[in-house]
Wavefront OBJ file of the C-alpha trace (Angstrom):
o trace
v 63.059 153.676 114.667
v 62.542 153.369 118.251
v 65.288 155.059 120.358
v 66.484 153.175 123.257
v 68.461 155.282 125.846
v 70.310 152.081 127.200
v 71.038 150.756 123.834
v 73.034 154.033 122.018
v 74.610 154.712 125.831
v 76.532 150.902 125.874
v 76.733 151.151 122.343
v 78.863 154.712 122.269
v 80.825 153.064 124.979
v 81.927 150.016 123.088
v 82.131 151.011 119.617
v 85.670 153.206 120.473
v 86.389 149.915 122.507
v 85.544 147.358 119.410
v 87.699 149.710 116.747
v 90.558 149.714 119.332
v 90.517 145.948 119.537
v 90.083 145.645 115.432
v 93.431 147.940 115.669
v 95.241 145.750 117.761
v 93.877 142.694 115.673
v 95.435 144.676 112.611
v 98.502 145.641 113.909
v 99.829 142.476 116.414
v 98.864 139.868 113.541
v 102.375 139.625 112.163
v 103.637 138.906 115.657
v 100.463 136.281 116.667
v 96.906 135.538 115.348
v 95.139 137.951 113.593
v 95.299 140.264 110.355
v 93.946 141.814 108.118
v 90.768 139.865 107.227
v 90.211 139.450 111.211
v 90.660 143.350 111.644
v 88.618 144.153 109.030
v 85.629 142.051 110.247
v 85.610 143.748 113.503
v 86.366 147.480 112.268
v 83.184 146.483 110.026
v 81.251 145.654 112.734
v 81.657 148.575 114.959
v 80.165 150.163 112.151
v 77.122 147.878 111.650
v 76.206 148.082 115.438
v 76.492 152.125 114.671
v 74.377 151.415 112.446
v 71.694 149.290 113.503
v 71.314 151.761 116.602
v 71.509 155.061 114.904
v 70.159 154.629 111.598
v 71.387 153.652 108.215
v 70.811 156.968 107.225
v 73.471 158.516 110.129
v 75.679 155.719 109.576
v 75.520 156.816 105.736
v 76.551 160.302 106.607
v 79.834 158.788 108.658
v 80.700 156.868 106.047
v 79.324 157.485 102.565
v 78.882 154.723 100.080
v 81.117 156.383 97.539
v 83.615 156.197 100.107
v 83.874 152.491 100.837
v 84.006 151.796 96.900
v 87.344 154.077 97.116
v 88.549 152.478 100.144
v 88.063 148.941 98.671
v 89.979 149.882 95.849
v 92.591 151.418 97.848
v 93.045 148.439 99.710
v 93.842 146.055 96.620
v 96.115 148.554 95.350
v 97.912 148.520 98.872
v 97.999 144.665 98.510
v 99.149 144.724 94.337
v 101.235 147.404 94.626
v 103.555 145.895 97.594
v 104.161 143.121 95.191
v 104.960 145.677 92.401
v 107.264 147.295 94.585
v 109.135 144.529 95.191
v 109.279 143.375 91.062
v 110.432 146.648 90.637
v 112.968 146.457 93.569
v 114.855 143.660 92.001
v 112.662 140.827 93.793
v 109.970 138.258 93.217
v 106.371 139.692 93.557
v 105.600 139.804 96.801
v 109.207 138.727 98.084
v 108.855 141.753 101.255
v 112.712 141.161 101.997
v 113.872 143.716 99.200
v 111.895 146.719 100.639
v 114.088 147.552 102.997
v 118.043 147.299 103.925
v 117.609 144.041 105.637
v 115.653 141.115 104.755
v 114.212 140.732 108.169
v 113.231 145.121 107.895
v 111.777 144.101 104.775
v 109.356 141.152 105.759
v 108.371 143.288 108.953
v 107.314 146.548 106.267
v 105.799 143.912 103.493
v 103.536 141.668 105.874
v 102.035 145.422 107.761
v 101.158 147.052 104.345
v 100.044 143.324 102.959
v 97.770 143.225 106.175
v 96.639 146.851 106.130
v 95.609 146.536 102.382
v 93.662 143.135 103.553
v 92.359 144.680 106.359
v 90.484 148.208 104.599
v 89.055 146.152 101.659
v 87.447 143.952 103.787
v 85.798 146.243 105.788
v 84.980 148.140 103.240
v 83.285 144.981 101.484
v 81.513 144.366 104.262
v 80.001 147.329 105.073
v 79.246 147.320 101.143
v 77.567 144.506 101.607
v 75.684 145.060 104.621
v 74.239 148.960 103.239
v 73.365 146.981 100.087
v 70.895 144.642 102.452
v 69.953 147.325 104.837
v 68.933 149.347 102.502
v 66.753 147.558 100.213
v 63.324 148.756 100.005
v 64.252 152.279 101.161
v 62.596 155.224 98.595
l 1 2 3 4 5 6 7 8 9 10 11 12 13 14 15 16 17 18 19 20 21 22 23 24 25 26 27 28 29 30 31 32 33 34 35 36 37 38 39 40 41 42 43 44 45 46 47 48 49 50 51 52 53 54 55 56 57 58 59 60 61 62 63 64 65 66 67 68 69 70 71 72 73 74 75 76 77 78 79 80 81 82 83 84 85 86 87 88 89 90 91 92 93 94 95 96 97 98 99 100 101 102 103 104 105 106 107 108 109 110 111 112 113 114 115 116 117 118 119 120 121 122 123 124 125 126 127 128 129 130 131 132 133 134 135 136 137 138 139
């Protein structure tokens, strides 16, 4: 791979500048437009720039395969086990206004953990996805 000065310098300057934005994506998307899925398409490709201009192999080392498969498992159970919590709570499954003393607390707590779970398994699916495809062909 052919290192280009100019490329990894803008790069390491808007990578902290992309995950920032994929955080406020993540966490202002009960209050406007954005989520989860949003978020996690941008924290994804943060990573997938990193990658294309470092390596796959360096990228690898930041984030090992083994731990996106945990992450997009952790994710789902964020998402399933909000709406267990609230069976178990006394409610429907996903009904967020039992999980906390007011209905309106509740929503607020359900639709942030609901997001977060949506946002991690989709970045982890995507970057899943994308080391699949990079890395085809590699011995």
């Amino acid at each position: 791979m052919k290192h280009n000065l100019i490329l990894r310098v803008v790069s390491k300057i808007l990578i902290p500048l992309i995950i920032l934005f994929g955080l406020y994506v993540q966490f202002h998307g009960d209050f406007g437009p954005g989520g989860g899925f949003q978020a996690g398409v941008i924290f994804s490709s943060a990573f997938i720039l990193y990658s294309l201009v470092f390596g796959l192999d360096t990228a690898e080392k930041i984030i090992p395969p083994p731990v996106l498969k945990v992450l997009a498992s952790l994710g789902v159970l964020l998402y399933a086990g909000t709406g267990v919590a609230s069976l178990l709570l006394g409610g429907n499954y996903l009904d967020y206004s039992v999980l906390a003393k007011t209905p309106l607390a509740g929503q607020h707590i359900g639709i942030i953990v609901i997001e977060l779970g949506v946002g991690i398994t989709v970045a982890a699916v995507m970057l899943i996805i994308f080391f699949a495809f990079a890395g085809r062909g590699r011995t």
